[in-house]
C-alpha positions, 0 to 999 in steps of 0.5 A, spaced: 123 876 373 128 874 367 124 879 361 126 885 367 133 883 365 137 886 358 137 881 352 144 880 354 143 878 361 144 869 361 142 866 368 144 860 371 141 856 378 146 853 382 141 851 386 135 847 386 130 841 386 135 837 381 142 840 382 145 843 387 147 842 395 145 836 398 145 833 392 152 830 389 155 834 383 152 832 377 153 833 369 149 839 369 152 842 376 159 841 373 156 845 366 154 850 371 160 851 374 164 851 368 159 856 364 161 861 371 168 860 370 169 862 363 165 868 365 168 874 365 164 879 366 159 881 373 156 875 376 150 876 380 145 873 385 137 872 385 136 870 391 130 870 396 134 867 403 141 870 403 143 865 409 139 858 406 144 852 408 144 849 400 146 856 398 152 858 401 153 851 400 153 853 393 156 858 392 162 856 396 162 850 391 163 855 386 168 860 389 163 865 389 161 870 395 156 875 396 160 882 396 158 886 403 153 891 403 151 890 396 144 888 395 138 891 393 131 888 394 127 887 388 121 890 387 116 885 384 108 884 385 110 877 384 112 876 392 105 879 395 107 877 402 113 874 401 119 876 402 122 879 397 128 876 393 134 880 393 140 882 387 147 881 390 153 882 387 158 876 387 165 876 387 170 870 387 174 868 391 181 865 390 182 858 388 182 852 394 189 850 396 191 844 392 194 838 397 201 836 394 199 829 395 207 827 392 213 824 397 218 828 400 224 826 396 229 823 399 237 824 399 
């Protein structure tokens, strides 16, 4: 499906046979992660199971979710039978809480 795409498109899995939940993060998780940090343009998801556990794993690994409402299916003679893969927008989500692990001062 990638030479459908304009030459400018790049992509990134963050989910697959070596990388990815419930895998650990490795080094190529960590480049992927920070490659989808310093983007700053759209950001959006092929994916053919939206609801997949190691998915949205991935993605809340990433701070990333599936914008409501904004998927379309992809038309493709590539998945006779199959279900069809979908193209979702992505947002970001606010950064995760840090824990401040410092003592109370005392007086």
């Amino acid at each position: 499906l990638a030479p459908a795409f304009p030459d400018s498109t790049r992509f990134v899995r963050i989910v697959g046979n070596v990388l990815g939940p419930p895998l650990p993060e490795w080094a190529l998780d960590r480049a992927v992660h920070e490659r989808l940090q310093r983007h700053d343009g759209p950001l959006l998801l092929l994916a053919s199971d939206l609801s997949e556990t190691s998915l949205q794993t991935a993605l809340q690994r990433h701070r990333l979710t599936v914008t409501a409402g904004a998927c379309d299916p992809v038309d493709s003679n590539l998945f006779d039978g199959e279900t069809r893969p979908q193209l979702c927008e992505l947002r970001r989500l606010p950064p995760a809480p840090t824990t401040d692990t410092a003592s109370p001062s005392t007086q």
